[in-house]
Each structure stands twice: as C-alpha cells, then as structure tokens.
N, C-alpha and C positions, 0 to 999 in steps of 0.2 A: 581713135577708133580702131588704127589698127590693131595697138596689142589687147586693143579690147575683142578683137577678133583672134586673135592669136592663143589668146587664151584660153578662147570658150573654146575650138579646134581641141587644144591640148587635151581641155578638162574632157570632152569628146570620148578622144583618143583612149583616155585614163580608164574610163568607164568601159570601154571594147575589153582592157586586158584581163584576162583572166585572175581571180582575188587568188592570192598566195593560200594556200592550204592545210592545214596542220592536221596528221593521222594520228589516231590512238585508241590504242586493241591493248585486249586485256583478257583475262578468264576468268568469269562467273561462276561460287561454288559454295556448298552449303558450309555454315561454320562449323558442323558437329562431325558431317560424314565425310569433310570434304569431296563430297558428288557435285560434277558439277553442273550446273545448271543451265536448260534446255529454253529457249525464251524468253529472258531475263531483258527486261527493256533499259533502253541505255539512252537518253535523251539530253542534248544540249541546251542553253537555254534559249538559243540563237533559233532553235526549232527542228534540228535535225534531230533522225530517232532512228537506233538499227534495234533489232532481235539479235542477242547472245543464239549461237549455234548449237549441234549437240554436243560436241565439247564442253560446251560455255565459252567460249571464244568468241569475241567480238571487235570489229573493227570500224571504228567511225572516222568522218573527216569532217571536220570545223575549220573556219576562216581563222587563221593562220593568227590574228590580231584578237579573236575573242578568248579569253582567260579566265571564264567562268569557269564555276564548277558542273560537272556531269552529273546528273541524278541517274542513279541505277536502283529498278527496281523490278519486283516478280511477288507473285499471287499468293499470299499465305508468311510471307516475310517481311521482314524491317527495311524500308529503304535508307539509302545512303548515300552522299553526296560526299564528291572528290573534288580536292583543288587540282589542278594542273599544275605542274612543274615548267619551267623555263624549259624549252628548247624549239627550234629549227622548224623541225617538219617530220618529226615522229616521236610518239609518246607512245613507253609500253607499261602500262600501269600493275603490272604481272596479275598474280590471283587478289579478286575479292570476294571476301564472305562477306557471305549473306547471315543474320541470323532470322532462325524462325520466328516468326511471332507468338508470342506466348499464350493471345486470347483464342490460335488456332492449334492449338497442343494436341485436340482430340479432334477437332474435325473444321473444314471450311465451308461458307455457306456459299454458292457460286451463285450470286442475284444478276438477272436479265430481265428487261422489260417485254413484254409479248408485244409482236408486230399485233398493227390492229388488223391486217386482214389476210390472209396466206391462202396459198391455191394448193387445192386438190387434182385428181385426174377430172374429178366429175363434178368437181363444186368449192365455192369459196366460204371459208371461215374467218366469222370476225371476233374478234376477241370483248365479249360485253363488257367488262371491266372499262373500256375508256368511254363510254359512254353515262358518265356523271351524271348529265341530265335525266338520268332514266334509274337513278340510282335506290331513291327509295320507292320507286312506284312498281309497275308489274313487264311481265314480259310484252306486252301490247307497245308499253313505252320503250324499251329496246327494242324490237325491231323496228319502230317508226323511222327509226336514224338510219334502216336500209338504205342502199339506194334505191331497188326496185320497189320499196314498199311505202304506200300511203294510206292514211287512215283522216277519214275526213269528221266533219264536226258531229256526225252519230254513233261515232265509234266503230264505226265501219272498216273493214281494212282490205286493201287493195294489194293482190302482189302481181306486176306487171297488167295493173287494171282489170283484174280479176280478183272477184272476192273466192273461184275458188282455188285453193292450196289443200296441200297435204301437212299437217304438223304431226311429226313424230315427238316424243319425250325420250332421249337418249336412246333412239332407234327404234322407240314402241309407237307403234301407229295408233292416231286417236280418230274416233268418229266424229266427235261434236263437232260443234261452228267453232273456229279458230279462234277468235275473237272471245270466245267463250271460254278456251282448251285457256292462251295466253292469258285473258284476267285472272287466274288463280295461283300462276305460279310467279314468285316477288322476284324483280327484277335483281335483288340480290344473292340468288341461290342459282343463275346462270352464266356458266363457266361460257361457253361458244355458242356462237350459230352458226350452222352451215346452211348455207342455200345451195340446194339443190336445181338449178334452172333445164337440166337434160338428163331426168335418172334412168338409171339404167333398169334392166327387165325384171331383175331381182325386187324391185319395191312394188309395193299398191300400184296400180295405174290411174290411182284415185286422185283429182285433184290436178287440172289442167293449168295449172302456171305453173305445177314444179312442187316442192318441198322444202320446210323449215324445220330441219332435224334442231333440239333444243338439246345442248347439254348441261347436265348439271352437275357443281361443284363437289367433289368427291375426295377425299385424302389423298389420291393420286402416289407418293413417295409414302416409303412405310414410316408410322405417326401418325401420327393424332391432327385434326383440322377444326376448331370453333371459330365461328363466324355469326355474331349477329349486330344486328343495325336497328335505332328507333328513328319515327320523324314523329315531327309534329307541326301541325300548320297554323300559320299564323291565323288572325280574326279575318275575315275577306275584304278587300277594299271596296270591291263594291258589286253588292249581292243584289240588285234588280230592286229592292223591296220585296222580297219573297218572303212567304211566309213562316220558313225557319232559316236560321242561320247553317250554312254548312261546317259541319264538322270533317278535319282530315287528322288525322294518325295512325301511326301502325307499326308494327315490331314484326322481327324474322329471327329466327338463327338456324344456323345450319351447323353440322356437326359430322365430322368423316374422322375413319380409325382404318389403318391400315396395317399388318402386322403377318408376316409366315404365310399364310395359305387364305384369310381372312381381307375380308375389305368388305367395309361399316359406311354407309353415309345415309341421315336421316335429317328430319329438317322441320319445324313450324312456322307457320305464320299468320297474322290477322293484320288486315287494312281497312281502313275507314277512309274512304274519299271522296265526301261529298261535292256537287257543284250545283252554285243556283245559275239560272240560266232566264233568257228571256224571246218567247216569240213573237214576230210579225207574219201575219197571212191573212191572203185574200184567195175567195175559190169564186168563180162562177159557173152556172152552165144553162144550156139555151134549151130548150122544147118547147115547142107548139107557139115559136114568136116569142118565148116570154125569157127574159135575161133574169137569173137568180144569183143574187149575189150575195157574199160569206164573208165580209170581213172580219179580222178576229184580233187581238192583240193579248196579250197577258204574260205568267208566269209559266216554264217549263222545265224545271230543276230538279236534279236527282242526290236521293240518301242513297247510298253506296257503300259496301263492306261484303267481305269475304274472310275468310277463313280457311286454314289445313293445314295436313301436314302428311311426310314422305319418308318412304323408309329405303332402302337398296341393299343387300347385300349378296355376295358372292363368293364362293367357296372355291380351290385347286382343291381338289381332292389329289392330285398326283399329275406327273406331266401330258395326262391321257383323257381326264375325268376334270369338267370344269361345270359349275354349278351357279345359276346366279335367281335372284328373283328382287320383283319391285312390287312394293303396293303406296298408291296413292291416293288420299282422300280429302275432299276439300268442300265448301259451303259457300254459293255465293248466292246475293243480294240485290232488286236493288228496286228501289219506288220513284216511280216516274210522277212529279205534277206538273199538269199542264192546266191551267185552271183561266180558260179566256172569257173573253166579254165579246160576242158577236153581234152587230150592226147589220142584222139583214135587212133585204125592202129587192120586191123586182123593179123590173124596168121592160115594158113593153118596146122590143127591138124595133118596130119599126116606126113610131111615133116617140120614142125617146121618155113617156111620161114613167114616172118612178109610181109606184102606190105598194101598199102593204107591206111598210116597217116596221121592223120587232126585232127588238134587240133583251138578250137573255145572257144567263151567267152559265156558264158549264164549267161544272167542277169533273176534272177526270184525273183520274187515277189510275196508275197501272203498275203489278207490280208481280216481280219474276222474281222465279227462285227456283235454285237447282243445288241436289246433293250428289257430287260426282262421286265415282272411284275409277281405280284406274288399278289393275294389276293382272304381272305378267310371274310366267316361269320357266327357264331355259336350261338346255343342257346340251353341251357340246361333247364328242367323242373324238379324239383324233386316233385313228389308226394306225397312220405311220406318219411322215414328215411329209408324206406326200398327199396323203387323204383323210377329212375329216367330214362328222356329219352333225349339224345343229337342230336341235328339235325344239321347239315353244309351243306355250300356250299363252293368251292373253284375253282377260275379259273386261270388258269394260261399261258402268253403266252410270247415266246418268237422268234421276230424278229430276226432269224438266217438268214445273207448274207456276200459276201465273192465274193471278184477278185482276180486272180490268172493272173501274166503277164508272158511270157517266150518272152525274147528277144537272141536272139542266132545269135552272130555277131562273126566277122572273127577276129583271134587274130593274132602279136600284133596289127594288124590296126583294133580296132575296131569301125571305122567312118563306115566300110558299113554292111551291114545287111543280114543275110542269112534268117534266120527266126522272125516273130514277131506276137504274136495270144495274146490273152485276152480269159480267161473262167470266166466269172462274173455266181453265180449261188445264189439264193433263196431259202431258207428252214426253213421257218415258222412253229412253233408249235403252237396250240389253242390248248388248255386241259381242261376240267370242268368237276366236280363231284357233286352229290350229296349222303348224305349217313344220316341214322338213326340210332343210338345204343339205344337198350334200356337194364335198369339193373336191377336185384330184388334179395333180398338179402333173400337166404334161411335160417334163421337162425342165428348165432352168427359168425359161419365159412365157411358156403357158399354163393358164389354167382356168379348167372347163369347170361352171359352178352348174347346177340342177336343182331344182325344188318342188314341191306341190303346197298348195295353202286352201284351206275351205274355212270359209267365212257365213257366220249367220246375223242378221242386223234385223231387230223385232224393234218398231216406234207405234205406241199405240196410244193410240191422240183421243183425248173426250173434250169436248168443247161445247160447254152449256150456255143461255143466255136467259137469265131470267129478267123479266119486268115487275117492279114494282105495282100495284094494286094501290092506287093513291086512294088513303081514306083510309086504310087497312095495311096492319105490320107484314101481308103477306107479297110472296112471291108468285109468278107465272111463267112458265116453261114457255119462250117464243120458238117454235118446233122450225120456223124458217131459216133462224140463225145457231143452232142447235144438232149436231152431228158428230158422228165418231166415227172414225179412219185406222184402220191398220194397214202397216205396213210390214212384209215381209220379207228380205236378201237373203237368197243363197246362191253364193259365189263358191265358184272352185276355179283355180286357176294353176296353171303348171307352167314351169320357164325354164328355159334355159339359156346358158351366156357363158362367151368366152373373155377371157380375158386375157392380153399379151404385150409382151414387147418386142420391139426392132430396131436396134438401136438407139436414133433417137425418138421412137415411135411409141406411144403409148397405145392402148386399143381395148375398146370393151362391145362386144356385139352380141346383142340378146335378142331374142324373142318370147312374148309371152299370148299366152292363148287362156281367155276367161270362158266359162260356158255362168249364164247367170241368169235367175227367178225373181220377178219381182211380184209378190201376193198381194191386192188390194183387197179391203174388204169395207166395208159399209154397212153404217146403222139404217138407212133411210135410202129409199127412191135407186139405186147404183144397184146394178150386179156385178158378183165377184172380178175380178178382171187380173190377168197374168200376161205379165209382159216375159219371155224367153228372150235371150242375145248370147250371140255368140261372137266374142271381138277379138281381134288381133291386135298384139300392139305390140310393134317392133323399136328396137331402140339400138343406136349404136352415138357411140363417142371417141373421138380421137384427141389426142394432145399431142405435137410436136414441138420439141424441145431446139429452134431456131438458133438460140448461141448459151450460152451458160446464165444469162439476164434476159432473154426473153422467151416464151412461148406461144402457139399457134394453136386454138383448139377449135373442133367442130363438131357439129349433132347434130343428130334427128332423134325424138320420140314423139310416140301417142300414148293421149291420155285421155280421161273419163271424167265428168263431173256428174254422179248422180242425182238423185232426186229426194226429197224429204217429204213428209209428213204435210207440213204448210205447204207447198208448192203441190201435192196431189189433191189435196181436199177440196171437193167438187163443191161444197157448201160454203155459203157466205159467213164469213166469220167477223161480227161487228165491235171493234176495238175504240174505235171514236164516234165521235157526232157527226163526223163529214166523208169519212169513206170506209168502206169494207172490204176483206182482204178474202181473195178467194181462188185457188188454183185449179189444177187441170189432170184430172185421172190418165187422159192419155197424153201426159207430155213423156217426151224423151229424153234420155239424158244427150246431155256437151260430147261430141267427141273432138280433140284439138289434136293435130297434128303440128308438131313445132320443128325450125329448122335453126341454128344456132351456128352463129363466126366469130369465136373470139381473137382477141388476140392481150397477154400480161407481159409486165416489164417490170423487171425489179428495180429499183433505182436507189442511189446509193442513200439516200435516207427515207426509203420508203419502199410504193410499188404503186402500178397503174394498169387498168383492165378496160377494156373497151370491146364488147357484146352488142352483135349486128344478129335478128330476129324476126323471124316472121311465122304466122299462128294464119293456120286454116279451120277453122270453129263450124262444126255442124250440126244443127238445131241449137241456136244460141238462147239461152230462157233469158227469157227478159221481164219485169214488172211491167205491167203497161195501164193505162186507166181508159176505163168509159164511163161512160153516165148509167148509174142505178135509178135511179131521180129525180125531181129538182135539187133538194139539199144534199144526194149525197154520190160520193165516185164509189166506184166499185175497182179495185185493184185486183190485176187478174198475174197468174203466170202464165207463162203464153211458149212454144216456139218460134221462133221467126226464120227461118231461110237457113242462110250462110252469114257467116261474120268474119273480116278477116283484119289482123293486125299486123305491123311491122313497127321495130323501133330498135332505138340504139340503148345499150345499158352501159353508164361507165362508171366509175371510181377509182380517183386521186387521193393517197393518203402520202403525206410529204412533211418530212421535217425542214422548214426553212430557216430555220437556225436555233443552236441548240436547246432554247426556252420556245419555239413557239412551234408547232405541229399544226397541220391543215389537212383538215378530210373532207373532201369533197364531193361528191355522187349525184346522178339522177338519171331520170329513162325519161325519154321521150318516145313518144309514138304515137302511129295513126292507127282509128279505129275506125273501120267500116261496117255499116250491116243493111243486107238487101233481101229485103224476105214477104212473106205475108204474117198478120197475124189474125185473131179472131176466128181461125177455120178459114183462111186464104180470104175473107171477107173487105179485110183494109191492107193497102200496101205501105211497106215500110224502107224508110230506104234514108240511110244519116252518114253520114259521115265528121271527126272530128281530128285536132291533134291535140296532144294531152303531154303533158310533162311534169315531170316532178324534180325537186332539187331537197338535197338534203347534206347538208354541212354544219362542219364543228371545228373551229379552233380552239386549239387546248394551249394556254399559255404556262407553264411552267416558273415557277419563279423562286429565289431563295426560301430557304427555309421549310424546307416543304407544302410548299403554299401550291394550290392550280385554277386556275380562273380558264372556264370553258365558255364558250356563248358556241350555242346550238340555234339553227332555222331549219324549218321542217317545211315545205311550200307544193301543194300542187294547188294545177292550172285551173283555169274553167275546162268545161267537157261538158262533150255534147250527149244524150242520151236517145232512147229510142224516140222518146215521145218529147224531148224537153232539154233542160239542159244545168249544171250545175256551176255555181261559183266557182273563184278560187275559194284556198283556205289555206290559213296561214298561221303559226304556232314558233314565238324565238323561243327561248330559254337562256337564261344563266347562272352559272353555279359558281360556286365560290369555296375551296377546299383546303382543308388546314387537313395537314397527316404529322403523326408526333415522328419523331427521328427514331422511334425502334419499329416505326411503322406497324405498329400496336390499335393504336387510336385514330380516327380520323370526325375535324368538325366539318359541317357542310351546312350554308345557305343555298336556296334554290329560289330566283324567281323567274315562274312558269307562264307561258303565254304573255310574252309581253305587251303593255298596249300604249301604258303611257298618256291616257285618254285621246288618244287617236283612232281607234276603233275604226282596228284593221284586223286583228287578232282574234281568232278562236269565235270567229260566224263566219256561218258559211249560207245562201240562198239557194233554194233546190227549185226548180219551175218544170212542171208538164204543160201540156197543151195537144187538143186536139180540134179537130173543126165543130166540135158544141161544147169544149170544157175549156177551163184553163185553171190552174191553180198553183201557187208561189206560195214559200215561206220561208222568213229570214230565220233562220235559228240564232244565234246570240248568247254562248255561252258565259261564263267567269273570267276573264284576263286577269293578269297580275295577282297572280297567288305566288305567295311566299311563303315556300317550308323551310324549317330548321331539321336540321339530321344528325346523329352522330351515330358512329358504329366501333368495334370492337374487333381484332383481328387475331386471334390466338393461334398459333401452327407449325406446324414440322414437315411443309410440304415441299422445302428446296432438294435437291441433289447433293449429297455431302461427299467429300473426298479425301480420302484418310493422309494425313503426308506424315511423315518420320518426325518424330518429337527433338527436340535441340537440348540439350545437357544444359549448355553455355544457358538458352534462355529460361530454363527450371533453377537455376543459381541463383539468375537476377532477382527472379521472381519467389 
C-alpha cells in the first residue's frame, strides 16, 4: 500500500510540472513574388494555431514530444504540410512558399453564411433565407417564425397582438391589410426583414405595433442574379371529405443585373395553395324566454392562388444625381366553402321544453379577389457631402371585390330551396403620396433630417344583396342590407429628427405633426360626416453600446391605427346565415403610445435580445356582437375606453455545435381593456396573458444535406367579449443542396399532426348575457410538398490577388 501510495504522490507530482516545449517560427511568403504573407495560419495537430505577422513571421510552441507535421495555410493558395526536424527546443524552418492556387488566377469567391438575425439603431433584421419552412410558400409564412409575430388559424396576423402594422416593400409604404400586402409576395424573392418595434418620426405613424420593412433579393455586387424555385404538393392525407380535392403548386423566379451606373431586379410568380378544411359550431340567443339554438357542422375549405410580378431599377446618373423606381403588380384569389347542415329547434328557458326543429343545408360560398399594383419613383440630390435632398412619389391601388352566395335548402331532400340571395360588393383603394426629405450633416456626429409628405387614400365601397324570387330566374334588391360608403384621407404631415452620436451613445429624436380629413359619405339614411385631427407624435430612440458584445437600447413612440371602409359602414352587411357585420361612422381611430427597454448580446456563436414594453391604447376598436334576432348576431365595430399592454420580447439564435443551430423566440404579455361599448350603454372590462413561442432547429449534416423542424405556438387569449384557443402549427423540412450550391431538393411536411389532432385548429367563442356562440375551425395537417429550386449568380465580393508563374506552368 505503501508504494502504492508513493507512487500515485509521484504520478501527482509529474502532472503539476510544466510539459517540456518545443518553438518554431518561420516566414510565410508567396512563391512568385516572394511577398510575404500577412495571416497565413500555422496549425499543430495537437491543436495549437498562431497568425503569420506582417512580415510573414511566425512563432509557435508545441509539446516538446509531439513530431507531427504543421499544416500552413492562407486564403487563395495551396496549402502545405512540414515535417519537423529533430532538435531541443527550437526549430527555425526559415522561408515557406506558398503557391497560388491556380482555380483563383483571376479572382476568389469570399463565402460567409449571414447571421440569422443583426441589430440596428432602431430595429432587428433577420435574414429569410434560414427559414426553410417558409421556403416555397409566401411572405405571411416567413414572418410567422418572428418572434413577435402570430397568425392564427384564419390567417389572421398578429404583431405584438395587434393586427395593426405597418408593411413597407423595400421602404415603400403600403396601404392594404398586411396579410393581403404579404400573400402576394413568394417567400423566395425575400432577401431580409426588419422589424421595426420604435420608428422613428421620419416614417408613417400608421400602424401601432411598429413596422415590417420587406426586402427584396436584388443583384446586390455587380453581375447578374437568377433565382427560381418550383413546388409541388403531394395528394392530401386527409381532406374532411370535401367536395374537391385541393390542389398546391407554384413556381417563382427572380432575376437582378448589376453593372456601372445600372442596377436591374425583376421577378414572377404564381401559387396554388389549396386547403380543405372542416367546421364545428353552435350559436344561441335568448329573447322574450325563448333559447334559439344553431348548431351547425360541415365543410369550410379554401381554392387559393395568386399571381405577379416586379420590376425595380435604379440609375447613378453621376456622384450627385441618383434615380430609382418600382412597379409591382400582382392577382390574388381565393373561394371560401363553408357548406353546413344546421340542427335548429328552441327551447323555452324557463320550463326547459324544446319545440320547433328544423334542420336545413346551407350551401355558402364566398369569394375575394383583388388586382393590386404598387409603384413608386424617386430621386435623390446630394449637394455636398454634407446635404442631400430626396424626393418620391408613390401610388398605389388595389382592386378589392368579392361575391358571397347563401343557398339554404331543405335537408335530406336538398332539390328544393328555401332560401337563395347573392351579396356581390366592391371596395377599391386608390392611394398616392408625395413627400420631400431633406438632410444636412451637423458636424462629424450630427445630423438634422426634415420633411413634409401629403397623402390622399379614396376606398369606395358598393355592397349589394339581392334575394332570389323562388319560382322565378329573378333577382330583388334587399335595400336593408344594401349600401355604399366612401371614404376619403387627406393627410399632410411635416417632421423633423435628429440624429447623433456620443461616444458610446447612439440617439434619434423626432417629432412629427399630422393635420388630417376624413370624408364619409353615404347612399342611404347618413349625412355627410368629416372627422378633422390634429396629432402629435413624438419619437425618440437610444442605443448604448455597454462593452464591444453587448448593448442597451430605449424608446418611446406614438402611433395611429386608422380606420377602413368595413369598420365605417353604418349598414348591415350580410355574409352568412348567422351573423352580420356592421360598423360605426363615428368611430376613431387607435392612438398607442409605446415605451420600450431592450437590452442584445452577441455571443460567440450567435446573439440574444430581450425587449421589456408597455402600450397605452386609446379608443381600442374592437369586434363585438349582439343579437340582430333570434337566428342571427350582428357584428359591430365599436370603440371601447382605454386598452393597455405590457410584455417581454426575446430571441435566442445559438449555434450549439458546429451541425446543429437553435432559434428560439417569443413575447409574452398582458392585455387589458376597460371601457364602454355600444354608446357607453354595456361595460367592458377583460383582462388576459398571451404568449407566443416560435422555434427552429436547423441540423446541418454531411453532404450538403439540412434537416429543420420548426413550431410556431400561440396561447389561448382572452377577448373582449369571449375568448380564443391555442393554435398550433410544427413543420419539417428536409434539404439536399448540390456542392456548387447551384441546385437544392427539398421535402416539406406542414402542420404536423400525426393523427393527434392538435395541429392547425383553432376554437374562437363570444359570449354575452342573451348570446353565446363557439366554432372549431379544423383545418388540413400533414401536407407534404416537394420543392426544388435553381441558383445561378455572381453576387459574392471578389478579390483580385497576383497571378503565380510557378502555378500557370503546372497548369
């Protein structure tokens, strides 16, 4: 035992002393010029690694005992590998050339993978590319992998629990519904998104959660960019029993040229992406004792397709004179069936007896279409290095129309017909702007920006409803449900904002001042009505740069959610067999004042953000229902009081080891609202906490292979009147890329479910003291696409280096 103690002491001892050391330096130099070389990596295989100097001089130290060879190598050249020579405790292996590589004679390609997410002064950008999941569908499907963003099972999209946002198209402001703007544009033709969650005074103040500036793929480096991708989707696993099969496919390409004073990028695309879909619902409501009750069950599944295409280009005319313009135009699609079988019969409330059931088939149909365009044209002047002034124009209009059928026939014999109407309705946008900025640059770290912008927004809404004449091929104008709306903005707005630095102080402080008209006018029963506002809306932003990996930012803005066309019209406008949708001439628009604390951290394989928030909301529009009826709700928009939110924003992107990457994200927060509605007539007053999560691991594997699984999850939430499910949505994709990174194949399967039926339904419920009404929506799970796409380009950074004699011989 002793020297068995003796020995381990020793072995001890042995491991304390320092391992003997062997040095060896050299100079790194090219073989033609003999110049020597600046960063030349010099690596053991034991694990040590130094940088050659500017010399080329290099000095390493290896364990004294290891006799491997040193690999020496550098960017654009042949590497080489050296024995070691016997000796001691210093090796000087004098000069080594390098030779050139001969496939970089004329130029080298410097490839880096883009972070997925990078910080701004005033907003974070993610790079769409890693988002495979979303690769052959539209922008709606990239930005659902936000963190702050959810989009629930009606295609609805949420940023920070607000549907409303601002979406610019490569800094062009658009009017429509977002969800509208993002269906047209293919998830393959977008380069970045920046979110904007505190802009500053210089933008719209449209659009109270902030802004989703889209950018799109463009030649960028001078050369040439072709980009196009097909899918095609498998047969459905399992379509409800709907009455057509859905169809999904669709193709894109894009195309950028870049050249001298020139810069080209244009682009098509068409999709097809059907889903069949299935509902559950029950409504009731109470008058005079008598409980009426709706239950309903059937098909609700959508044909879907779109269409366009985009052009961009931009001129230098000279270092003074810069020219650019955009036109885009696109066609989207899409036919709703919802075609139920209702089981009605009342029930006298206070004797419980049920009497006068009828049950009938309702076939409804409904069906939207809109021909957008979008185009702008700009021109910058720079005066000197110090002042410049930008001028645009941008007009944009979109062709919104839409039939809606209700056939309501006797079951099971549904040859004869009880009811049959048509609401065919029109609601056209024309939008155009003009605006000025001008810039002058105070100094080294100021500069003062100014502008003025006036805007004109004309929606002019027809919404007819005829009734079928049973017995007779004819039609009858019902003048109840039957009305037309216009709407008229004009906005001027003037701002101005500084911008600075302070060492490590970033700082942006704006104000902006709107004076703004809103014209209503009316077919029927309404006199004219002009609402005038005059709003402030101040904005400031800070970032403080804490250590070289982290920073500290702060804000405050006000913002504005206006009002539309459907949310003014004082008339009942009837869409279904069970409620009517009908809004409020004198509603007001949102005004949100937000207050914002972030804090980012770079981290050595990644980064991390974490956004602390709270939103003061005044006249909150909210949906709300009451009873029209016994059979039917009437759906009003309404202001309510005050609303206020608070929540945390974060996002983790991390590489945990070299094949496997982890993006992780979500916001939480509480949503409050205490108000009246109906004319101060009912009080309201909810409270809820809401969260959303949104992750993606991206596995990397040999061969150019990448295997992602995506989950996309928000919470239940509470509403004004009611209250909504979760919803839930994985994905996984499956990617082959060829080794000239040319080609790439791709499986997708979407909505996973697995027949667990958790996935892709979601239940929506109101309720009030004489209504209540629930529906499970139930969409498609388990669809699976097939993809491939096509990469032609010349958009790296090239770097010229000295041609090698020695390797023009070999070769």
């Amino acid at each position: 035992m002793i020297k068995f103690l003796s020995l381990l002491f020793s072995f001890a001892f042995w491991l304390q002393l320092p391992a003997q050391q062997l040095t060896v330096t050299g100079t790194i130099a090219d073989s033609a010029t003999q110049a020597p070389l600046e960063a030349a990596s010099v690596t053991a295989q034991t694990g040590q690694s130094v940088l050659s100097g500017k010399n080329g001089v290099f000095s390493i130290s290896i364990p004294a005992t290891d006799r491997k060879p040193l690999f020496i190598s550098y960017t654009g050249y042949r590497s080489r590998s050296l024995e070691l020579p016997s000796a001691s405790s210093m090796i000087d292996l004098g000069t080594i050339y390098l030779q050139s590589n001969a496939v970089s004679l004329e130029a080298i390609v410097v490839q880096g993978k883009k972070p997925p997410v990078s910080f701004k002064v005033d907003r974070q950008v993610y790079n769409a590319g890693q988002f495979a999941n979303a690769s052959s569908g539209t922008g709606v499907d990239v930005i659902r992998n936000l963190p702050a963003i959810s989009v629930n099972a009606l295609g609805e999209i949420s940023f920070r629990g607000s549907s409303s946002f601002l979406v610019l198209i490569n800094g062009k402001p658009t009017q429509g519904d977002p969800a509208t703007v993002l269906s047209q544009l293919p998830a393959a033709a977008i380069e970045n998104i920046e979110v904007i969650t505190s802009p500053s005074a210089a933008y719209d103040a449209d659009g109270k959660a902030g802004i989703l500036n889209i950018i799109t793929k463009t030649g960028i480096e001078d050369g040439w960019m072709v980009q196009s991708n097909v899918m095609y989707g498998l047969p459905p696993v399992n379509d409800f029993d709907n009455a057509h099969h859905p169809q999904r496919f669709g193709a894109d390409i894009s195309a950028g040229y870049r050249k001298n004073k020139w810069d080209i990028s244009g682009g098509l695309n068409y999709l097809r992406n059907d889903i069949s879909g299935y509902r559950e619902g029950n409504v009731y409501t109470i008058r005079d004792g008598v409980k009426t009750v709706l239950p309903s069950t059937g098909e609700r599944s959508y044909k879907r397709y779109n269409y366009g295409g985009r052009l961009a280009a931009s001129y230098q005319a000279n270092p003074r004179n810069f020219i650019s313009a955009g036109f885009y135009i696109g066609k989207k699609f899409q036919l709703r069936e919802a075609d139920l079988i209702y089981h009605n019969y009342r029930q006298r409330v206070q004797t419980g007896e049920v009497f006068a059931p009828f049950t009938y088939y309702n076939a409804n149909t409904q069906e939207k279409e809109g021909l957008f365009s979008l185009a702008n044209l700009d021109y910058t002047h720079q005066f000197s290095k110090a002042s410049s002034i930008a001028l645009g124009a941008l007009y944009e209009h979109a062709g919104l129309s839409g039939n809606t059928y209700n056939r309501n026939l006797y079951y099971p014999n549904t040859s004869d017909t009880i009811q049959f109407t048509h609401n065919p309705n029109r609601n056209p946008l024309n939008a155009f702007r003009i605006k000025a900025d001008y810039t002058q640059k105070l100094g080294t770290q100021l500069t003062l920006q100014g502008g003025y912008q006036f805007r004109y927004d004309l929606q002019d809404g027809n919404f007819t409803y005829y009734t079928k004449i049973l017995g007779t091929p004819d039609y009858a104008t019902d003048p109840e449900f039957t009305s037309q709306v216009k709407t008229i903005n004009r906005i001027h707005a003037g701002y101005v904002q500084l911008n600075g630095q302070a060492r490590k102080l970033n700082y942006n402080l704006g104000a902006r001042l709107e004076y703004s008209e809103r014209d209503l006018s009316f077919s029927k029963g309404e006199d004219e009505q002009q609402l005038t506002l005059n709003n402030f809306f101040p904005s400031a932003q800070f970032r403080y740069a804490l250590t070289d990996l982290s920073t500290l930012r702060a804000g405050y803005n006000r913002r504005i959610k206006r009002t539309n066309n459907y949310e003014l019209n004082p008339f009942p406008e009837r869409e279904h067999s069970e409620t009517l949708e009908q809004g409020d001439p004198h509603l007001l628009p949102e005004l949100t004042g937000t207050y914002e604390l972030g804090w980012e951290r770079k981290l050595g394989g990644g980064s991390f953000f974490l956004t602390l928030y709270h939103q003061r909301i005044q006249n909150p529009i909210q949906r709300v229902n009451k009873v029209y009826n016994d059979s039917i709700l009437n759906r009003v928009f309404t202001n309510a009081g005050m609303a206020f939110q608070t929540g945390v924003e974060t996002n983790l992107n991390m590489n945990l080891t070299p094949w496997w990457q982890c993006v992780l994200g979500g916001n939480v927060y509480k949503y409050k609202i205490d108000g009246e509605i109906f004319n101060g007539t009912l009080p309201v007053s909810n409270s809820s906490w809401v969260y959303t999560i949104n992750s993606s691991q991206n596995f990397t594997l040999p061969s150019n292979w990448l295997l992602q699984l995506s989950v996309n999850y928000l919470s239940e939430r509470v509403t004004a009147q009611g209250e909504d499910s979760r919803f839930l949505t994985p994905h996984f994709t499956v990617k082959k890329t060829t080794k000239d990174k040319r080609w790439y194949f791709q499986l997708q399967w979407l909505n996973i479910d697995a027949g667990m039926k958790e996935s892709n339904r979601q239940r929506i419920t109101t309720y009030g003291a004489n209504f209540y009404t629930t529906t499970n929506y139930i969409y498609e799970p388990d669809q699976f696409q097939l993809s491939m796409g096509f990469n032609l380009s010349r958009r790296n950074r090239k770097i010229q280096l000295p041609q090698s004699e020695m390797g023009e011989k070999e070769f």
